[in-house]
N, C-alpha and C positions, 0 to 999 in steps of 0.2 A: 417410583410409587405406582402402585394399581391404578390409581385413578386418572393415570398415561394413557390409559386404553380406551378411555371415553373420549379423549380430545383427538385419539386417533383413528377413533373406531365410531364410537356414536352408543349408545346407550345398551341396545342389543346384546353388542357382541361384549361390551362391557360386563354387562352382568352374565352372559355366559361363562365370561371368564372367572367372574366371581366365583361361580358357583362351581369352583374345580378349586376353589384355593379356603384354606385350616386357620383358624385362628385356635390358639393354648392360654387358656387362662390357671397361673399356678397359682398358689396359696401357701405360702412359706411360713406356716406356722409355731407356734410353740411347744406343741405335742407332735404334730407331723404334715408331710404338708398332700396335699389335694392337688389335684392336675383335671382340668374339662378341655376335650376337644372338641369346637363347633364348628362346621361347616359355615361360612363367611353369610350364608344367608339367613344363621341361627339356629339353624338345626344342632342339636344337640348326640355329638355320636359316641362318643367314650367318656369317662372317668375313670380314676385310679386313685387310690393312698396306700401310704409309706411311712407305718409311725417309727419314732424315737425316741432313743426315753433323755429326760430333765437328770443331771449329774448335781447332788448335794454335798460335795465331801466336807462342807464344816455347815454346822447352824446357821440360818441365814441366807446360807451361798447357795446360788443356781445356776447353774454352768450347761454347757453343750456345745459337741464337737461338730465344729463348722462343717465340715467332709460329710457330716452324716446327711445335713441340707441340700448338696449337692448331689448325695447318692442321691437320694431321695426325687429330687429332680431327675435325674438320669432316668432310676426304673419307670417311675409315673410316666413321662413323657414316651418312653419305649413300648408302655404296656398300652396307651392307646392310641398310640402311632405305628403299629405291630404292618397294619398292610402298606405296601412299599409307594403305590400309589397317593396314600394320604401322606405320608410322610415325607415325598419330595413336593409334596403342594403346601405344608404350614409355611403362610405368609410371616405369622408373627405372634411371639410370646410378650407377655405381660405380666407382672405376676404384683398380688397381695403380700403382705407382708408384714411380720412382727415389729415393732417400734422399738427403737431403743435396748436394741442386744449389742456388742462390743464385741468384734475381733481383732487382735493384731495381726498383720503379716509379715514375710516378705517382700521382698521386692517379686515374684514369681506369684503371690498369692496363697503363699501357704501358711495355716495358720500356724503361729506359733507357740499358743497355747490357747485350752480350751476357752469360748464364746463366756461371755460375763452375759447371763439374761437379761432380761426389762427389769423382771421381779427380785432381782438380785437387791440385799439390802445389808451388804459391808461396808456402804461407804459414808457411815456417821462422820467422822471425822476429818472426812472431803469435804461434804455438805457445812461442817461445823468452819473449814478451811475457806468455801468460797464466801460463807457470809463476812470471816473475819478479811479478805482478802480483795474480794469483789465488790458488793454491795449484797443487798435484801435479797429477799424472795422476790418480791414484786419486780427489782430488776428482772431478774431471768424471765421471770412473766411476762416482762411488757417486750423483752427482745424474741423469746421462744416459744412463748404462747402455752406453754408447759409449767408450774410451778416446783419448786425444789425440792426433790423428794431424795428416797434413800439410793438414786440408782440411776442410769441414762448416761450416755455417752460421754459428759464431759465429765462427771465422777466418777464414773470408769476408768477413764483415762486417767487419770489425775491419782488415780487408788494404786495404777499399774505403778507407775511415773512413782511414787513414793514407797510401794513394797515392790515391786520387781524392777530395780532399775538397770539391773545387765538387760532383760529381756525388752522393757522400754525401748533401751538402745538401739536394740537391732532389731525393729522394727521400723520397719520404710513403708505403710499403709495401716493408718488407724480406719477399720470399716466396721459397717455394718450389713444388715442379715442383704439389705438389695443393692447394698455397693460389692459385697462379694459371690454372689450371684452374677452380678451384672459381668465382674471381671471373667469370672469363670465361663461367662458363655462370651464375652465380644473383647477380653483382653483390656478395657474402659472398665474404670470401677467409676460407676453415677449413682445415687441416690438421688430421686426425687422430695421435693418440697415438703408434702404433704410428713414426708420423713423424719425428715433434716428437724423440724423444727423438734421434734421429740429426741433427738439426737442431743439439743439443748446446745449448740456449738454453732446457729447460723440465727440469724436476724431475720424472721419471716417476714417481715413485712419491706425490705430489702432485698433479700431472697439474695444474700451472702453470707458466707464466715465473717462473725463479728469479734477484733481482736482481741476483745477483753477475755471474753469466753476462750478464745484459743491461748493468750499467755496463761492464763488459772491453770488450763488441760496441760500446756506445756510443749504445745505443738505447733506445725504452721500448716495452713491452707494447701500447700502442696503435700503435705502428709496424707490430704483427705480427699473422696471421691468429689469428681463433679457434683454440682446441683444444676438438678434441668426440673422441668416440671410434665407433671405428670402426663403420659401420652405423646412426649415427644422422641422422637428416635434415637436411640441409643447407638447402636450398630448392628451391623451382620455377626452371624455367628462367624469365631472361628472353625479354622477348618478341624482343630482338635475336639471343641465343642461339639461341633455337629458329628463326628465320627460318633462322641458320646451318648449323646441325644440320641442317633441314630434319623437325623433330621441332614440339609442340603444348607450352606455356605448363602442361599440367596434367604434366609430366613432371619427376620430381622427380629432383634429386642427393642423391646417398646418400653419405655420406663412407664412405673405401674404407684400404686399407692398403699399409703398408710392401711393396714386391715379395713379398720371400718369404715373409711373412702371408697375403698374398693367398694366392699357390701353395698355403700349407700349407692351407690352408680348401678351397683348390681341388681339392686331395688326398684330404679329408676326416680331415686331421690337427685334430680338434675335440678332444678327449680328454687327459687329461695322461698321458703315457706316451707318447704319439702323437710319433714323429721320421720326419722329411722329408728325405730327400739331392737336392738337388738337382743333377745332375752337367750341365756345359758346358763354357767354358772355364774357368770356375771353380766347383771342387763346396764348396756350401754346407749342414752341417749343420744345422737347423732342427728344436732340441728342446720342444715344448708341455710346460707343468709348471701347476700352480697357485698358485705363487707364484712372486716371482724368488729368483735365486741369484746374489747380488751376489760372494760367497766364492769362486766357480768364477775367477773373472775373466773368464769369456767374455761378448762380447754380448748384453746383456738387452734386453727391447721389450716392450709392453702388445701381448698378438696380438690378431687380431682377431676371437676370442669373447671376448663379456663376462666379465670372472672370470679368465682364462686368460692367462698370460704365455707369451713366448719365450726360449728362452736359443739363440743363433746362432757357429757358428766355420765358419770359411772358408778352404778349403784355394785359396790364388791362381790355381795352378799347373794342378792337374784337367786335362782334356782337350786342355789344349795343348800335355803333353807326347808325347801320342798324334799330334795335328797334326803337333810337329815331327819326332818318327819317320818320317811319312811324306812330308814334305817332303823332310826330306835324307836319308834312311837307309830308307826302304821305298817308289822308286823304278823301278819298271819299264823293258824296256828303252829305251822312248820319250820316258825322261826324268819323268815325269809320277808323281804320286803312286800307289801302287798302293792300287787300293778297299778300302772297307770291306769288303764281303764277303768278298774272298778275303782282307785281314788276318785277319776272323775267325774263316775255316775254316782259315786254316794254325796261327795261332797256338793254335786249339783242340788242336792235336795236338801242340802242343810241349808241354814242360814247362821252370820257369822255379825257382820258388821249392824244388821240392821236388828241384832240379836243381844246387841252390846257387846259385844268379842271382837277386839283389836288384834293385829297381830303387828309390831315391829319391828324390822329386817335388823339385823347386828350393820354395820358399815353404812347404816343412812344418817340423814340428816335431818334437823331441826333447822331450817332456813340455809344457814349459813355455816351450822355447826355443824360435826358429825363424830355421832358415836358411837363407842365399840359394844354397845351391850346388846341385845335381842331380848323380845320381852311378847307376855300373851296378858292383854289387859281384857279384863271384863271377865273371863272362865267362872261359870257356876258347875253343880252337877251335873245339869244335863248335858253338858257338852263332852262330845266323843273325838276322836283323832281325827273324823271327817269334816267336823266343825272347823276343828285346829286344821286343817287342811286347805277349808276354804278360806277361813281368816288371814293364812299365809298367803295364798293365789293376792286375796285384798288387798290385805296390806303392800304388796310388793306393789301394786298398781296405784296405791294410794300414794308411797312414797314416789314412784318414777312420774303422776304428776301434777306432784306438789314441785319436783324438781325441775318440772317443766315451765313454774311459772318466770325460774331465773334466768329464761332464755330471751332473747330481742326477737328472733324468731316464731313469728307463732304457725300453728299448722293452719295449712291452707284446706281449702272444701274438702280436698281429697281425702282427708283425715290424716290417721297414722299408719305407718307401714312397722307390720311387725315381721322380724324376722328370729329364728333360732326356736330353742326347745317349746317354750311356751307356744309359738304359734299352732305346735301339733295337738293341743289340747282345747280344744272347743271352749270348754268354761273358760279358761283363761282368757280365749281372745274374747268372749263376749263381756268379762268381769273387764277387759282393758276398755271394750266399747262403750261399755256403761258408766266408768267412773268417768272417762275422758269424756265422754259425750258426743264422740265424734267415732267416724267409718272408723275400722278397721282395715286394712288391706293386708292378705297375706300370702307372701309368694310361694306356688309351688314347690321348687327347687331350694332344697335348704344350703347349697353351697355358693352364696351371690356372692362374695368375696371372688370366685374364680368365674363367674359373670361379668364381675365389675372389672376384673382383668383383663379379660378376652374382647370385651367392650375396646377397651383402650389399647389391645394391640391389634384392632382395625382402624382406628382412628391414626393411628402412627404410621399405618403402612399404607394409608387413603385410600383405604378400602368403604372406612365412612367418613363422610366430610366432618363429623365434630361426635361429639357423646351423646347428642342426643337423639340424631339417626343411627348411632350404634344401638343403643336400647330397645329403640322399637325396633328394630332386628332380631336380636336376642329377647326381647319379652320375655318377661318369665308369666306364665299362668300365672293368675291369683283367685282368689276368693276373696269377698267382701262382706265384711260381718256390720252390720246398724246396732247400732244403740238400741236399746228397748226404753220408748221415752219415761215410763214410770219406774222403772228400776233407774234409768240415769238422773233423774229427778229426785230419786232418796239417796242417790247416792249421794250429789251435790251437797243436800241436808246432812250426812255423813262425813264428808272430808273436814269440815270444819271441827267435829267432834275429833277426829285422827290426829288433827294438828294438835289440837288442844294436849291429848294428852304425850303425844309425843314430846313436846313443851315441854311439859307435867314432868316427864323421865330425865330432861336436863335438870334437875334439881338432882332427883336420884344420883346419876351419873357425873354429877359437877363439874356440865356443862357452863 
């Protein structure tokens, strides 16, 4: 490791040396993946992406070919590793990562048929097979910290295993998207924790394959990649790897995390207290605690600081109800969606909630429940698309948190860290400042997933002593938006009235 050079050298020549040697933080995503190259002292020098498209061939199915993630890796890595000098100095890759995709292989790594995604939702009659077979939901929950849903590694497996059973067979490695990455660069197929557990096939809080889960699937622990945890060393590239890469054999894999682990490290959510909104098409709450909170029911995950848990809720809906506003309802006269900008200078001037105008998200919830309808309460005449525009911005912050109150976790002084679409819209983060009550922090760099990687392949190659001197390292600028105490003060007056009628719509909805 780097950090050989201080014991040998003394601090000086140490960090000289640092500062000649690459950390790669990838992002192995669901549409395409991201690649940042930083200079070890945080400098930030290249990026690149590489998309791919999502494979539907029946209702329901979402598929993708494994090869195309590792092109994908290839060229990014290539396009900002291009000068020869940086490219024999990357210390170490790390990479983010999609949860709960399924590939089978060979014994070689090759896939044998295309990737089963997260969102994949064929396998009713697995799910119907583990309750009758297994036990509950709440089992899988209190082993995987995940609840049973239509899709994820063991009913993937278990869908294969019951409609393709020749190709079952010959298959010698059930993986997923960072055990076959990881094979592909160091010949070791690992998965990390933060993974595994959305994997639904390992006992997080054990941090092994638990057998129940693997007879249901049909498989054995040697089928499947190591679990290590996150930031710990994986291997060196092979020498085929690295030919590919266009990288040097002394360049290690550093096992990396769950997507929004990544982010939240990316963030500099290290801390317990520390919560993460990630807003897009879908806003994702990402609470750090020091233990898990199995009780809460929500999302638990090993993050990826050592010691540190996740507890994770996911509002579906997020940003796409803003898309489709502008889609069909905030329209210009050219047909054409009308910009952000001018949605957010007109809707800044409207008033919405404090106007009697609700808006509620389709995919949120009433406490505990959650329903599928979308609704706009309160609309009279006066109100225009920019009203309806604010009401959405609200409502979306009203439900992410009311969702925040089922956390163990609460935010600490530093407030909330928002990351993704919403953080680029002014009104947004201040409508977040003001409902929550609390700072706002928002990071420059929209791609902290491939921060919170790169974080973690200095930490593996002891370049930084743990994750939390990796961050200040890499810092991401931010901005910090305050509350406005009279606007947070009506809002408080406000949420109450939100809950009320969101209530109100479980009757509608029969809830």
């Amino acid at each position: 490791m780097l950090i050989s050079v201080y014991t040998n050298y003394g601090w000086k020549e140490f960090w000289l040396a640092v500062m000649k040697k690459y950390l790669l933080g990838i992002d192995v995503g669901t549409t395409g993946t991201k690649t940042l190259l930083f200079r070890a002292d945080g400098q930030l020098i290249g990026h690149a992406y590489e998309a791919y498209p999502l494979l539907t061939p029946q209702v329901g199915w979402s598929e993708q070919r494994a090869e195309n993630w590792w092109q994908a890796v290839v060229h990014t890595v290539r396009q900002v590793c291009e000068d020869p000098d940086v490219a024999k100095n990357v210390a170490g890759i790390s990479l983010s990562l999609q949860g709960g995709t399924f590939v089978p292989t060979d014994a070689g790594g090759r896939a044998l048929r295309p990737a089963i995604v997260w969102n994949d939702e064929r396998t009713a009659k697995e799910r119907e097979a583990f309750l009758r077979e297994v036990g509950t939901d709440e089992d899988m929950y209190q082993k995987t910290g995940w609840h049973l849903g239509l899709g994820l590694l063991a009913q993937e497996i278990r869908w294969m295993k019951d409609n393709e059973p020749e190709l079952f067979q010959k298959t010698a490695m059930f993986l997923s998207v960072p055990s076959y990455i990881s094979y592909h660069m160091t010949g070791v197929a690992a998965c990390d924790l933060s993974d595994a557990g959305i994997d639904q096939l390992a006992d997080i809080r054990r941090g092994a394959y638990d057998e129940a889960l693997l007879a249901y699937a049909g498989i054995s622990a040697e089928q499947l990649p190591k679990l290590v945890r996150s930031g710990d060393r994986i291997g060196q590239l092979t020498p085929q790897a690295a030919q590919a890469l266009g990288l040097t054999t002394d360049c290690v894999l550093v096992a990396g995390a769950h997507d929004q682990y990544a982010v939240a490290l990316g963030a500099g959510a290290v801390r317990p207290g520390d919560i993460l909104i990630g807003s897009g098409t879908c806003w994702v709450i990402t609470a750090i605690g020091d233990a898990p909170d199995f009780s809460s029911g929500l999302s638990q995950s090993v993050a990826a600081v050592p010691g540190l848990w996740g507890s994770l809720r996911s509002l579906s809906s997020g940003g796409v109800c803003l898309d489709w506003l502008r889609k069909f309802v905030a329209v210009g006269s050219d047909g054409e969606p009308v910009g952000y900008e001018t949605l957010n200078r007109e809707a800044a001037s409207r008033r919405a909630a404090d106007d009697g105008l609700f808006f509620v998200p389709f995919q949120g919830y009433a406490g505990q429940k959650r329903f599928s309808k979308a609704s706009f309460i309160g609309m009279d005449l006066s109100h225009d698309r920019f009203h309806m525009a604010r009401a959405i911005m609200e409502g979306i912050v009203f439900q992410v948190v009311w969702m925040m109150e089922a956390f163990r976790s609460k935010p600490s002084s530093d407030g909330l860290k928002l990351a993704g679409g919403a953080s680029k819209s002014p009104l947004w983060c201040q409508i977040t400042a003001d409902i929550s009550g609390l700072p706002v922090r928002v990071p420059a760099v929209a791609d902290l997933a491939c921060v919170g990687a790169a974080i973690l392949a200095g930490v593996g190659t002891g370049i930084y002593q743990n994750a939390e001197e990796g961050y200040k390292h890499l810092a991401i600028d931010e901005r910090v938006i305050m509350p406005d105490p009279e606007r947070s003060a009506e809002y408080r007056r406000l949420l109450p009235a939100y809950k009320r009628s969101v209530q109100a719509l479980g009757d509608v909805y029969g809830l």
